[in-house]
N, C-alpha and C positions, 0 to 999 in steps of 0.2 A: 569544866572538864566533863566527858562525855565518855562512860564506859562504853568500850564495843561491843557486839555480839557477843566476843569470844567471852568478855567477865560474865555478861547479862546471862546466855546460854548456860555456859558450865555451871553456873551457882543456880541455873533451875535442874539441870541435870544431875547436882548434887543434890537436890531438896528432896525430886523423886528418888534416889538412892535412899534416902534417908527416912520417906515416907515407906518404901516397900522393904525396908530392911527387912529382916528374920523370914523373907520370905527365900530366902536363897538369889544365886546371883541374878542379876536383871540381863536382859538382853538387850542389846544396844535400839533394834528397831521397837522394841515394845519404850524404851525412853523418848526415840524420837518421834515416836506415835504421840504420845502424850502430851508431850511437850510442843509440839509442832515446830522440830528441827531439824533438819534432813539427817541421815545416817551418817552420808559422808563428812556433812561438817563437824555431825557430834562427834564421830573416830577422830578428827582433829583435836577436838577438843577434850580430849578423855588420855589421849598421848600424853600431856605435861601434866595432866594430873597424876597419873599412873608413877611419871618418872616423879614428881613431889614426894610423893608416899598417899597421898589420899586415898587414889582408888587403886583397886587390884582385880585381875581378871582372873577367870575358873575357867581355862578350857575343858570341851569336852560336850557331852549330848546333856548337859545341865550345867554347862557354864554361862557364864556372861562377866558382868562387871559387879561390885560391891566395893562399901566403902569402906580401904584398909584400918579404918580406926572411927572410934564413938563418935559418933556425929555434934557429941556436946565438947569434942578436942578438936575440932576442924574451925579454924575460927576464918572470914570472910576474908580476912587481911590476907593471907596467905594463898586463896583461893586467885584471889583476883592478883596478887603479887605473879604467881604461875601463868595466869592467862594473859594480864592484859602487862606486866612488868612494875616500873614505878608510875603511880597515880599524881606524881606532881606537875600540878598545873603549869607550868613551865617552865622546861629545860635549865636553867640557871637552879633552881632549886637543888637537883640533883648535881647538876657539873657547876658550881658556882665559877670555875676556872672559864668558860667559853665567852663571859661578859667582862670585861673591863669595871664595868659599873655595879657587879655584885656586891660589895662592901659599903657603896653609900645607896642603891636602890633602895625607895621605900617602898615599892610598890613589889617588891620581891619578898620585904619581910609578908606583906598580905596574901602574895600564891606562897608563901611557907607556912603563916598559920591555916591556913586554908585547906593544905596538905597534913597538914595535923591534925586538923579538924577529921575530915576524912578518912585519915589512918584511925584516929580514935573508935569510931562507929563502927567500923569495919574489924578491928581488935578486938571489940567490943561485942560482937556479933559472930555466934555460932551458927552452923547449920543446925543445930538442934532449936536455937530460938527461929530457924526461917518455919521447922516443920512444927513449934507451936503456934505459931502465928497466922498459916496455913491452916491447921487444924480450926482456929478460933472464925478465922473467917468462914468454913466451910459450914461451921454451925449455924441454926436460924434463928433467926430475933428472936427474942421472947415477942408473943403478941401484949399489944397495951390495949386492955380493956378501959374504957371508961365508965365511970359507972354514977 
């Protein structure tokens, strides 16, 4: 399974909300600056988050976007549920009714644990741990002396 743009982007779009919090709302071309996403696809992408609850926009000559709730409650499963829908690797997972063969496939139980697998990590996974993990990598090695 291959997340598209739309999960990949929004959940970077979410990380910068979440790295520029407390700064007041962000503006949409200062995200897709950063990010390297164009405006118009980010405003795609910022619509079903908005209507989820995640993010929320501040009109006005200091508006922009922000994220309606703690970045350590926003968990990835949900993100990419909005963006990209259901993550299971194929279609019988979800509709078991479309195959005949659903009930003795074995290769269906495999794209179902598959898709558990998946959901798990991603359950498991807040945008607060994407903006620790950003943070850690942004730091510099400790030098190793030898001596």
């Amino acid at each position: 399974m291959k997340l598209s743009t739309k999960g990949r982007y929004g959940t970077r779009a979410l990380l910068d909300l979440a790295l520029h919090q407390g700064e007041g709302p962000v503006l949409l071309k200062d995200i897709a600056q950063r990010q390297q996403i164009s405006v118009r696809y980010l405003e795609h992408l910022i619509t079903p988050l908005i209507a989820g609850g995640i993010v929320r926009t501040t009109r006005g000559a200091k508006g922009g976007v922000s994220l309606a709730k703690p970045p350590e409650e926003i968990k990835l499963s949900e993100v990419i549920q909005l963006l990209e829908g259901s993550i299971a690797p194929a279609e019988c997972i979800s509709n078991p009714e479309i195959c005949s063969r659903s009930k003795l496939c074995v290769t269906r139980d495999i794209w179902g644990e598959l898709k558990q697998a998946m959901d798990g990590i991603l359950r498991s996974t807040t945008v607060q741990d994407l903006v620790e993990r950003q943070r850690k990598k942004e730091q510099p090695e400790p030098a190793m002396y030898n001596i």
